[in-house]
C-alpha positions in Angstrom: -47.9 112.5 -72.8 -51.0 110.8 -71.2 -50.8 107.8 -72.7 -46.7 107.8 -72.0 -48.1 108.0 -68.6 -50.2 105.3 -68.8 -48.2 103.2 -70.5 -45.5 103.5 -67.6 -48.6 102.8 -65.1 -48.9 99.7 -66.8 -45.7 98.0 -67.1 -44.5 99.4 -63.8 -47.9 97.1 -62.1 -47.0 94.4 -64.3 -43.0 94.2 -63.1 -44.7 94.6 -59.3 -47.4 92.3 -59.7 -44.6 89.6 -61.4 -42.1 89.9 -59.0 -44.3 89.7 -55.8 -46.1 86.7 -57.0 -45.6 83.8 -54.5 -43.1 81.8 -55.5 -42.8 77.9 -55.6 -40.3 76.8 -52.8 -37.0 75.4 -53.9 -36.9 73.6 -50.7 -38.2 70.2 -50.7 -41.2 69.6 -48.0 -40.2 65.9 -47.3 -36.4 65.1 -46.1 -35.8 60.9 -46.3 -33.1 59.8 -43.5 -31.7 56.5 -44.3 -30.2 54.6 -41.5 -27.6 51.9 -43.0 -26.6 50.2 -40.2 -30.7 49.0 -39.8 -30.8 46.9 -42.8 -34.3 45.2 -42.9 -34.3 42.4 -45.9 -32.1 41.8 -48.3 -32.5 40.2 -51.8 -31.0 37.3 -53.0 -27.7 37.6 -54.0 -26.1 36.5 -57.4 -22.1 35.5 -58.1 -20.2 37.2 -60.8 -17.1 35.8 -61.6 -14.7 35.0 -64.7 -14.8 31.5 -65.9 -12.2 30.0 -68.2 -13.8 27.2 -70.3 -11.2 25.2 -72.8 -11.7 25.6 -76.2 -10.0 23.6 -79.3 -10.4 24.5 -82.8 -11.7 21.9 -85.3 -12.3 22.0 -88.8 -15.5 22.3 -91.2 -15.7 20.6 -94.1 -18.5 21.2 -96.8 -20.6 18.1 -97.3 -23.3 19.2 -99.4 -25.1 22.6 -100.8 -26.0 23.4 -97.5 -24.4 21.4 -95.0 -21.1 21.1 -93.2 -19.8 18.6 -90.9 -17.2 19.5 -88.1 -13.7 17.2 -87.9 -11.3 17.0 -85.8 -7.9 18.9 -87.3 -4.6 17.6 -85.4 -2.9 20.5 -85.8 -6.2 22.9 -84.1 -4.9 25.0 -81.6 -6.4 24.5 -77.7 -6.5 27.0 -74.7 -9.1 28.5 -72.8 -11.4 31.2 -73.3 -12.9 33.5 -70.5 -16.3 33.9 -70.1 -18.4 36.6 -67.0 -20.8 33.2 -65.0 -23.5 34.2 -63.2 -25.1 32.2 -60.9 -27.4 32.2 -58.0 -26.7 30.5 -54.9 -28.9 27.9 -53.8 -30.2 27.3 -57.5 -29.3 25.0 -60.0 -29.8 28.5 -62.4 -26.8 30.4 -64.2 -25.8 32.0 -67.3 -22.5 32.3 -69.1 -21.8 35.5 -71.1 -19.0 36.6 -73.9 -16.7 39.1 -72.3 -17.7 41.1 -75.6 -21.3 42.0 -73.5 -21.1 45.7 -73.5 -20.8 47.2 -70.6 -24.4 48.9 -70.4 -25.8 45.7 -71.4 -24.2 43.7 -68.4 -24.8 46.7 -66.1 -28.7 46.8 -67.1 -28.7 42.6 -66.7 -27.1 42.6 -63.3 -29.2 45.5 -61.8 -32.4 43.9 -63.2 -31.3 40.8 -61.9 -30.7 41.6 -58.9 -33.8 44.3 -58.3 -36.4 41.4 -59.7 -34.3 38.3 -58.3 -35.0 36.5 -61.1 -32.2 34.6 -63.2 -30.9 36.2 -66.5 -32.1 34.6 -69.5 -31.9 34.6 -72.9 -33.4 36.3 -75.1 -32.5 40.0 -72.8 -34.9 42.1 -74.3 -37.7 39.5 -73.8 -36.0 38.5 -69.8 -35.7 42.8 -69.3 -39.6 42.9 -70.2 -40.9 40.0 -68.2 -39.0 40.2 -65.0 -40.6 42.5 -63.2 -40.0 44.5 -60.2 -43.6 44.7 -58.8 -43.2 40.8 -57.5 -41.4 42.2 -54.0 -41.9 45.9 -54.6 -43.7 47.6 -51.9 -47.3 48.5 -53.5 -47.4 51.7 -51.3 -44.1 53.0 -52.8 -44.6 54.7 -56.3 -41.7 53.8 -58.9 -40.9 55.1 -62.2 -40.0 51.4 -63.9 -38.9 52.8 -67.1 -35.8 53.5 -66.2 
């Protein structure tokens, strides 16, 4: 019976000293107001658009083991493919990509782009790794750039 009693001593102090523990605040400390209208800076913009760039089918004829030589076939169909151009006013920089770019690809180029303002090249994973966001990032400002 005594050490029932004790027992019940015990856990009844631990459920009391657990539950009146301070707790961390759910409430954030710091509130950031953004005023939109007050823009300060802006980076550089980029254009996105469709291009249509003509195409015409030709043939290949084998000339060797391991060579081939492009001819002109009369009967190759023509038309016009569309590409996504990107280009940056006031440069003589822009990039053409297949409209097979998958959409997280493009998405991760444009925003990378546009955060570093440096032109998209090729190859991506060597441009996403070398253009960096520190170049105009504010050095007081602490950024998680993996993401």
């Amino acid at each position: 019976m005594k050490s029932s009693f004790i027992i019940l001593i015990v856990l009844v102090s631990g459920i009391f000293f657990q539950t009146c523990k301070p707790q961390k605040s759910l409430v954030p400390s710091l509130v950031r107001t953004v005023k939109p209208d007050e823009v300060v800076r802006y980076h550089k913009p980029l254009n996105v658009r469709i291009a249509w760039y003509p195409y015409e089918n030709q043939g290949l004829i084998k000339t060797g083991d391991d060579s081939y030589k492009i001819v002109k076939d009369d009967s190759a169909k023509t038309g016009a493919i569309p590409a996504i151009l990107i280009t940056y006013p006031d440069t003589q920089d822009s990039i053409w990509l297949d409209m097979g770019t998958r959409n997280e690809t493009l998405g991760k180029l444009l925003k990378h782009s546009i955060m570093t303002q440096e032109p998209i090249t090729r190859p991506f994973d060597k441009y996403l790794e070398t253009a960096s966001c520190t170049k105009c990032h504010p050095k007081n400002v602490e950024v998680d750039f993996d993401w």
